[in-house]
C-alpha positions in Angstrom: 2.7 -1.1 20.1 -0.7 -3.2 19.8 -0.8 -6.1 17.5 -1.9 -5.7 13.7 -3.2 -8.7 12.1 -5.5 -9.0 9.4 -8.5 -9.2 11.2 -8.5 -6.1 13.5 -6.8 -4.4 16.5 -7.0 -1.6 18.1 -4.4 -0.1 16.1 -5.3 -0.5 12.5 -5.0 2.8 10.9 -6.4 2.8 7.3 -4.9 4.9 4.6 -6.6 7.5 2.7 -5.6 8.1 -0.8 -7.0 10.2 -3.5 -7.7 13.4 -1.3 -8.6 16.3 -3.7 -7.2 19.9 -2.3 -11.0 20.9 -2.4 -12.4 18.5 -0.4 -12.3 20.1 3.3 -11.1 18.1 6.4 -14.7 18.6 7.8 -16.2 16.6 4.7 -13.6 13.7 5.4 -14.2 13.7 8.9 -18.0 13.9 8.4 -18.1 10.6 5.8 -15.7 8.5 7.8 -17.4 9.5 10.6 -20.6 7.8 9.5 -19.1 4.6 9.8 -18.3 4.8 13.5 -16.3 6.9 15.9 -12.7 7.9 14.8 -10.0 7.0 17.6 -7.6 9.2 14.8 -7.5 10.9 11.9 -4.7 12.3 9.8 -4.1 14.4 7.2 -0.8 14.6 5.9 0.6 18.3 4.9 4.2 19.1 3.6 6.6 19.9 6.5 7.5 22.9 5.1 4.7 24.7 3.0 1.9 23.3 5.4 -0.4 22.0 1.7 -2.0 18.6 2.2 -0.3 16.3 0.7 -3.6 14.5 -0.9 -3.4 11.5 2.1 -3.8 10.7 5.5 -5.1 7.9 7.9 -7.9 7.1 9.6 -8.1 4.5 13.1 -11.8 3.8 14.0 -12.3 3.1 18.0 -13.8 -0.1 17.1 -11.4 -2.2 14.8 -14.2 -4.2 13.3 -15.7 -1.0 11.6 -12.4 -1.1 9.5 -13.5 -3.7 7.7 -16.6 -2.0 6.4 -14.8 0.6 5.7 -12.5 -0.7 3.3 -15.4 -2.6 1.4 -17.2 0.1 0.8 -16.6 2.7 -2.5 -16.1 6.2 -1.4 -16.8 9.2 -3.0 -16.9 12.8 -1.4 -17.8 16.3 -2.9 -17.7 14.0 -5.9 -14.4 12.7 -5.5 -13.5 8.7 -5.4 -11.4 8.6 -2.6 -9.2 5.7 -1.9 -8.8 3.5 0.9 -6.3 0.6 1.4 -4.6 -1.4 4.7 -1.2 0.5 4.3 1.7 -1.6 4.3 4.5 -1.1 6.1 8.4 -2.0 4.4 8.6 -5.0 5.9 5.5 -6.7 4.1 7.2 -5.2 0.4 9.8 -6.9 -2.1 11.6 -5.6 -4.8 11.4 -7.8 -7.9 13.9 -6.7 -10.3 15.0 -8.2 -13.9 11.0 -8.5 -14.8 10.3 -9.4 -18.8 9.5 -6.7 -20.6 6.0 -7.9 -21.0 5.2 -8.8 -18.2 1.5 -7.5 -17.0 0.7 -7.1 -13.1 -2.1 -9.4 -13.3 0.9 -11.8 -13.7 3.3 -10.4 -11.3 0.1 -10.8 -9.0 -0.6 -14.1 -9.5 2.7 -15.9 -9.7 3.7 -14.4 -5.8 -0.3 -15.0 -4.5 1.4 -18.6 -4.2 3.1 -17.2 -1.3 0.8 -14.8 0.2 -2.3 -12.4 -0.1 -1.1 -9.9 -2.5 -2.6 -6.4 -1.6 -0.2 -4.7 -3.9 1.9 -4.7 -6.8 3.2 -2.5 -9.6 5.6 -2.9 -12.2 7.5 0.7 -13.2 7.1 2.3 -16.3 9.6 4.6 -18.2 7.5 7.9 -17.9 8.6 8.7 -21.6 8.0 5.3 -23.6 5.8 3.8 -20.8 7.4 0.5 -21.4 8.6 -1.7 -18.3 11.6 -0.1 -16.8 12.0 -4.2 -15.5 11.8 -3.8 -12.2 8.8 -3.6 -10.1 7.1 -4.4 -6.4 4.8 -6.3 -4.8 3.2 -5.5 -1.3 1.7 -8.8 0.6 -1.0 -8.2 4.1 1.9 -10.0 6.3 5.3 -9.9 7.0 5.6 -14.0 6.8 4.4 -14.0 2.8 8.0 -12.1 2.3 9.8 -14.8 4.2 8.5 -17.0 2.1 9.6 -15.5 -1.0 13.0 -14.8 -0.1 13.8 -18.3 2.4 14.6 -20.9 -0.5 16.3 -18.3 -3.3 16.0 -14.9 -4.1 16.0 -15.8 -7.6 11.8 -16.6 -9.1 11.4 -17.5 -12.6 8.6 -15.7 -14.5 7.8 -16.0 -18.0 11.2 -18.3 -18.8 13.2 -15.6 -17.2 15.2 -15.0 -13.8 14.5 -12.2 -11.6 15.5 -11.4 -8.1 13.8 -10.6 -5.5 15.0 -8.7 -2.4 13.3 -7.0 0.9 12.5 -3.8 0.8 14.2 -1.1 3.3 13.2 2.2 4.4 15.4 5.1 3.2 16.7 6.6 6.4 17.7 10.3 6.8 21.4 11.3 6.4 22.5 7.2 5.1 25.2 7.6 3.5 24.6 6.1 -0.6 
């Protein structure tokens, strides 16, 4: 598998968020096309129905258009359509025990200390839309979690514990 570091490989797929059903692969294809020539491009539909799921990736043949890319607003057939360096499990951490009012800018800014932050988000209860106290935060490299977790999993925000652990993908069939 090719490298991917923050600057550009070969293999730096770029994911695609936001995809309205009405937008047609052909209008996709055609803006992210203007940038330079696609080496791949995704959309991703639901294994059984075969509907788009409203995302899908995009790999440019040169790896330098990427950056571009991703610093440039897109909107198509009068959509905004996202697009973000997806991050794979491994560059994620569960933070878990969060104050209840704690914002994201906060949660942002106390773990920048060990990385670049490209995500994070603190889950709310869809009824009362208060904190549900736990939360994630998504850093460009796999060494920013290492730092977190190498000294204690347990951070201090706002005069209270929380812990922090890795993030693991769900597999198929694991027994819970």
């Amino acid at each position: 598998m090719a490298d991917r570091d923050s600057r550009g490989s070969s293999a730096r797929p770029l994911f695609i968020g936001g995809i309205s059903m009405e937008i047609t692969e052909e209008s996709l294809r055609a803006h992210f096309g203007q940038f330079g020539d696609l080496a791949d491009f995704v959309l991703k539909r639901d294994k059984v129905s075969g509907r788009r799921l409203g995302f899908g990736f995009v790999t440019y043949a040169n790896p330098e258009i990427a950056d571009e890319v991703l610093n440039t607003y897109h909107n198509i057939d009068s959509k905004e359509v996202d697009v973000k360096i997806p991050v794979t499990y491994r560059q994620r951490i569960h933070v878990g025990g969060l104050p209840s009012s704690l914002t994201e800018g906060e949660l942002k800014e106390y773990f920048s200390s060990y990385g670049n932050v490209v995500g994070q988000q603190i889950i709310l209860d869809k009824t009362t839309g208060r904190s549900r106290g736990f939360g994630f935060v998504s850093f460009d490299k796999e060494e920013a979690v290492e730092r977190v977790l190498s000294n204690s999993d347990m951070h201090e925000l706002r005069g209270k514990q929380v812990k922090t652990t890795r993030v693991f993908p769900i597999r198929a069939g694991a027994a819970g």
